[in-house]
N, C-alpha and C positions, 0 to 999 in steps of 0.2 A: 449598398453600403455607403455609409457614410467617409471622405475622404479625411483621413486625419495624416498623410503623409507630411511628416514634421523636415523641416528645412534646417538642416543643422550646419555652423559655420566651424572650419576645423582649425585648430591653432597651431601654428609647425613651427619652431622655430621662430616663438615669438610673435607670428605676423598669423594676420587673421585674412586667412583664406575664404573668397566669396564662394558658394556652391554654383554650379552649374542652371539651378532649380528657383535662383535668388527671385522674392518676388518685389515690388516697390519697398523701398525702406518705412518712409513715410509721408504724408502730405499736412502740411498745414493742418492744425486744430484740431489733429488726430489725440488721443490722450488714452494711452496702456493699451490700446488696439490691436500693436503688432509684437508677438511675443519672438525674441531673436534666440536663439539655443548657440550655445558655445561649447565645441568639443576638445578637450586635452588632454596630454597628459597626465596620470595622479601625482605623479613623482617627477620632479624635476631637480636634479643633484642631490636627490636622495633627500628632500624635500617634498613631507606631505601638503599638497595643496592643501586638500580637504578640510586642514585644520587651520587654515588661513583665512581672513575677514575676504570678501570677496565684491567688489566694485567696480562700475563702467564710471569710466570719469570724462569729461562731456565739455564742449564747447561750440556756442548754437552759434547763426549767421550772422548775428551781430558781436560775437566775440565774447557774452557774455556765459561764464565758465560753470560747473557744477560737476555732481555726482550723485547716483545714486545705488544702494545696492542690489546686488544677484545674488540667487538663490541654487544650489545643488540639486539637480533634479534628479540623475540617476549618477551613482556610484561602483566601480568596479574596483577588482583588484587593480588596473590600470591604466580605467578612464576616467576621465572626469567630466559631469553635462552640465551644465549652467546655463539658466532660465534668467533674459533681462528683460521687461517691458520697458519700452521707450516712453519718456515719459511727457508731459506738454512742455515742460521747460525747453525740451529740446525743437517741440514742432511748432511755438508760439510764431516766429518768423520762417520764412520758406529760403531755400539758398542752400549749401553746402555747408556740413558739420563736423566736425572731427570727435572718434573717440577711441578708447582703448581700453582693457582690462587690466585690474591692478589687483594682485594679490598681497595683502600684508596681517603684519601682526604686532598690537600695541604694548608698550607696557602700562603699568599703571598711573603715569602719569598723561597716558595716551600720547604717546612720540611714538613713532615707528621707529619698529627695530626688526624687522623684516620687509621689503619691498619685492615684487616682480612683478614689472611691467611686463604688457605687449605690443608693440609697434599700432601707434594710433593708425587709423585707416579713416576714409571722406568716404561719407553718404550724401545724399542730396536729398534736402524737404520739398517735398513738390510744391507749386504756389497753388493758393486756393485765394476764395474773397471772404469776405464777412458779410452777414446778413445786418443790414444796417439798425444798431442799437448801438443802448450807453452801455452797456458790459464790452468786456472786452474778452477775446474768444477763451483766454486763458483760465477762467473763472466759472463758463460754458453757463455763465447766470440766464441769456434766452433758451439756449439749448437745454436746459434744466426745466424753464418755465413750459419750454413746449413741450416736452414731454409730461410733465404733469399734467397739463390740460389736453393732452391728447396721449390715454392709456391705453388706447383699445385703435384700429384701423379702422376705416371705413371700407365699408361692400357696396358696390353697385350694380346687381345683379341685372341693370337692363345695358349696362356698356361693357362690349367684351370685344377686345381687340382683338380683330381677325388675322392679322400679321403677324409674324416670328415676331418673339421677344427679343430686344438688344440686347446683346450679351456684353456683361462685366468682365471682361480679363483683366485678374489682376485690378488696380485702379481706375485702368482705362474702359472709357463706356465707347463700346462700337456701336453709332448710330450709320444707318445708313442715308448719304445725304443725299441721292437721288427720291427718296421718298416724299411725300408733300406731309408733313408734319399736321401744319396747322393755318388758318386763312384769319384775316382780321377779323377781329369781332366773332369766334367762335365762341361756343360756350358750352359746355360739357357735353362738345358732340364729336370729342376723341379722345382715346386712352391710350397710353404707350405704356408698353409690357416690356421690363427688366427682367434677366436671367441673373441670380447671382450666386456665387458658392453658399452653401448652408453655413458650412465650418471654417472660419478661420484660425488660425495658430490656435488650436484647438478649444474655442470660443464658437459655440454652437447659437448659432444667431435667430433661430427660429421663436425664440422670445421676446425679442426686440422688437423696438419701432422705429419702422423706416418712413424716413420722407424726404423731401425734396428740395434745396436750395436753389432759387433762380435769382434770376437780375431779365428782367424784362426789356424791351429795347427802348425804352427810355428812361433807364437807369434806375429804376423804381425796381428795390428789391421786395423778398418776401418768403415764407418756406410753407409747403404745402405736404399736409399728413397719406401717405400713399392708401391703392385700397385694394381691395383684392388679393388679399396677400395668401398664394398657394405655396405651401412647406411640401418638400421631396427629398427623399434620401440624401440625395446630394445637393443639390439646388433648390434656392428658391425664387420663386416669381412674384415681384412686387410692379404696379401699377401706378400712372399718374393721371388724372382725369383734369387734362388741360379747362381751367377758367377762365374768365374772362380779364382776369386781372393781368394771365399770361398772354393776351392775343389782344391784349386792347390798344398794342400801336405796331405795327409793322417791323421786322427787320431780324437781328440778329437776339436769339433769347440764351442767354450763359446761364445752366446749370449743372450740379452736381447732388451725386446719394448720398445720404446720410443714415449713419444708422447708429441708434441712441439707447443710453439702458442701463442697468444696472451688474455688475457683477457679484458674483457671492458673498463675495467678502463685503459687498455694498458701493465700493468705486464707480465714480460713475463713467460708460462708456461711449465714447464716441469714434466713430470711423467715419471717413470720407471717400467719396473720389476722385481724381483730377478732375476739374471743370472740364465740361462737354457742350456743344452748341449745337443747335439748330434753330431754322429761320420762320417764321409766320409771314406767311405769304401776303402781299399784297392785293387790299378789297377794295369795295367799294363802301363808305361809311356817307350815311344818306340824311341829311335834315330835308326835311318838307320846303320848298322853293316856289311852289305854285305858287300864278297870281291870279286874284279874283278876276275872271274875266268882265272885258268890257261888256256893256247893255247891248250890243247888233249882236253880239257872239251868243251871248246867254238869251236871245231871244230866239236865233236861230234854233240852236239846241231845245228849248222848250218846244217848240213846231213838230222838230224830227221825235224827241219823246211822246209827243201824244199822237202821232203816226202808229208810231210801234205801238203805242198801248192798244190802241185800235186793231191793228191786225192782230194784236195777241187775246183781245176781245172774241176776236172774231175767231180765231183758232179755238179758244177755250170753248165756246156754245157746239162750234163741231166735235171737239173730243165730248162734250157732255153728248150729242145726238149718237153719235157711234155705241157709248156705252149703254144709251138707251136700249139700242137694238141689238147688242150683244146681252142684254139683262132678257131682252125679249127672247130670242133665240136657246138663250142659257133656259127659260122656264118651257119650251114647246117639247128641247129634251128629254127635261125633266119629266113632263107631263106622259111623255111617248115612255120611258125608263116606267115608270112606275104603273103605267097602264101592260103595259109588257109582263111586268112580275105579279098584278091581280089577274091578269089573264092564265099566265101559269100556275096561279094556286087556285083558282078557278078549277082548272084542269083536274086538281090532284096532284099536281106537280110542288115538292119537295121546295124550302125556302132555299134550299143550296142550289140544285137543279133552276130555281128561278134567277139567281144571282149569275151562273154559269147561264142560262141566255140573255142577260144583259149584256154579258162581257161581249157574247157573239154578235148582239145589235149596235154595240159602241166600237166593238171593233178591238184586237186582236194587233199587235204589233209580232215582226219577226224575222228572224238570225238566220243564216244558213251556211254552215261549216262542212268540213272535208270535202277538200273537192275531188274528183275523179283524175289520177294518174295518168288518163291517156284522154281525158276532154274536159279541159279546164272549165267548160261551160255548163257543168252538171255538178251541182253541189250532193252526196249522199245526207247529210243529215241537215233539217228545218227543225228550228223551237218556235213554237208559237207560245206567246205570252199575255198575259193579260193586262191591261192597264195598272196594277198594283205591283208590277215585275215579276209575279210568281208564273210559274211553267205551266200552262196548260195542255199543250199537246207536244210530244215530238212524234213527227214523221222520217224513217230512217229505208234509203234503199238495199233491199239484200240479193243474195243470186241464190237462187233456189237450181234451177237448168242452165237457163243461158243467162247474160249478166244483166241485174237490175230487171229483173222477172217477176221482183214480187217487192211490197211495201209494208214496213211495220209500223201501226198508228197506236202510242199509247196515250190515252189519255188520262191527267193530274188530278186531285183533289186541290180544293181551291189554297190548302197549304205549299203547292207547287211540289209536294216531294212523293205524298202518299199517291200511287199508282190506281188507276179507278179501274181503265180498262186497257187491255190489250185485245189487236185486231189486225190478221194480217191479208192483205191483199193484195190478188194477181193484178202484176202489170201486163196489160195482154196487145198486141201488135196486130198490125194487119202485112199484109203482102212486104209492103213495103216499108215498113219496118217501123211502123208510125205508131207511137202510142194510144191506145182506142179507150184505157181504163185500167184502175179501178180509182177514179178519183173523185170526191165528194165536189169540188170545183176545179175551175179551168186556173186557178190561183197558184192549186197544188203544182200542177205542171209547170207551172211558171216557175213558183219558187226553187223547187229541182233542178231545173233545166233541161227538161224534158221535150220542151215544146219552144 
């Protein structure tokens, strides 16, 4: 579910009571972002508010004054809710503010002939910087231009930050500063992942475009479009794929979020966060220094080069001689494989049946599992395999009388699965307890652990 729990400020007695739940008022070059809710009384000496003009009247850090209006959002027999968005006049400079609620009613020559105040109250704009241009932030003419030209996010589907995302509380970005950010001269070989609320004062941000304000450590600003932007019930995860513009001198890098856009009515909006920092580590940044070496030195070097060319002359004719005789050796198999399988059709013998004595003249790899509970040195079951991995035979030991008496051989189709034959045979002993048979080699015993 999405958080829409609303922050409502209550008026008692004229004075505007902060909630327990208060979150930042405002920061620098914020503009309609944070919506404040005002709760009172309807009736005050018997005085309907309700039907009163309704005004926050305003005086920003440099002292210059204003007003603008509020609106009724819910109405009761005895409450009264008033909706204010703060507006940029207020958040153009950072510093401490004063405002208050004024209810009145004009006549027609517009003089008031009704007034109720409520006891002004100080908020603080947090400071933020400017991204260096000729607008000035109150007019939001770059923040306007960048968002035109960047309506859509960018995705980087091969950079994904493997670390928690920082979380936003509130204004404040928790980076964590034990972590190594970033090294000089990187370049989009790291992303850092923000956690932010979805919904603020009930402005669902998941349409927005967020990106990034920095100041780099040599004073050189600039704002960079985030990517990877994942939307969640509650939260969202936006990303920033550090460039080079951000790592291209060492030291201390001041950023903050921004988050840009339009609202229904078409105002344009913008939110901030306090500036946050972290550091770009210290590299190594390399121009080419060599110097042409003198003539002893480069003659020397040319000597030790045609040394090694020479042994590696000399390597390369042996590796060609090796492979000769491995081409040799590869065709007498050959020759032997295939003289093997006209001999068994020769016979009368089946092309399957001649393929199955290949496998047994090339040879047969194999596994031996379950071992025996009372002599680890006796395996019960051997798979023998063919060179293509399919199952040619298992042999498995069973107790018919006394134990491991007798032996099951089935043998595979050369699909490893369909069963050709089955065949069981006595293991048979002498006096002394010694295995005498039934085993086609002395391999089987071996593989068992019989022998």
């Amino acid at each position: 579910m999405i958080n829409t729990k609303k922050i409502t400020y209550d008026i008692i007695d004229r004075t505007i009571l902060e909630p327990e739940n208060a979150t930042t008022f405002a920061v620098m070059g914020d503009n309609v972002s944070h919506k404040m809710i005002f709760r009172i009384a309807r009736f005050i000496d018997s005085v309907d508010l309700s039907q009163k003009l309704i005004y926050v009247c305003y005086k920003n850090s440099i002292g210059a004054t204003g007003e603008s209006p509020a609106t009724i959002s819910r109405l009761t027999n005895t409450i009264l809710e008033i909706d204010w968005k703060i507006p940029n006049e207020l958040t153009s400079t950072h510093g401490d503010v004063e405002f208050y609620l004024e209810f009145r009613k004009l006549d027609d020559q517009n003089n008031k002939i009704y007034v109720l105040k409520t006891k002004p109250v100080t908020r603080q704009i947090e400071k933020s910087f400017m991204v260096e241009n000729t607008a000035t932030e109150a007019d939001f003419s770059f923040e306007k231009a960048f968002l035109d030209d960047n309506s859509s996010h960018l995705t980087r589907s091969d950079l994904v930050d493997s670390e928690l995302p920082f979380r936003v509380v509130d204004r404040d970005i928790i980076i964590n500063s034990s972590r190594v950010i970033a090294i000089l001269n990187d370049n989009m070989s790291q992303i850092l992942s923000f956690r932010l609320k979805r919904v603020v004062d009930g402005i669902d941000r998941a349409d927005k475009t967020f990106c990034f304000k920095y100041i780099n450590a040599n004073g050189e600003s600039d704002i960079a479009i985030a990517t990877n932007i994942n939307n969640f019930e509650d939260d969202i995860i936006i990303s920033w794929a550090l460039d080079r513009k951000v790592t291209r001198y060492a030291g201390t890098i001041t950023f903050s979020i921004c988050i840009l856009g339009n609202l229904s009515d078409g105002t344009f909006y913008s939110w901030n966060t306090k500036p946050s920092t972290f550091e770009v580590e210290t590299g190594l940044d390399i121009e080419s220094q060599l110097v042409t070496p003198v003539n002893s030195w480069f003659d020397s070097w040319v000597i030790e080069a045609d040394n090694i060319l020479k042994q590696s002359s000399q390597f390369a004719n042996q590796a060609k001689e090796f492979f000769q005789k491995a081409e040799l050796a590869k065709k007498d198999i050959e020759e032997l494989v295939n003289a093997t399988k006209d001999h068994a059709i020769a016979a009368g013998t089946s092309a399957k049946e001649a393929k199955e004595t290949i496998y047994e003249i090339v040879g047969l790899y194999v596994t031996r599992s379950d071992k025996d509970i009372d002599n680890s040195e006796i395996f019960k079951k051997v798979n023998y395999y063919r060179p293509d991995r399919t199952l040619y035979m298992s042999s498995t030991l069973s107790t018919a009388r006394d134990k491991f008496d007798q032996r099951i051989e089935v043998k595979y189709d050369i699909d490893g699965t369909s069963v050709v034959s089955t065949d069981t045979y006595s293991i048979l002993r002498d006096e002394d307890d010694s295995v005498t048979g039934h085993f086609s080699s002395l391999n089987q015993l071996q593989y068992h652990g019989l022998v």
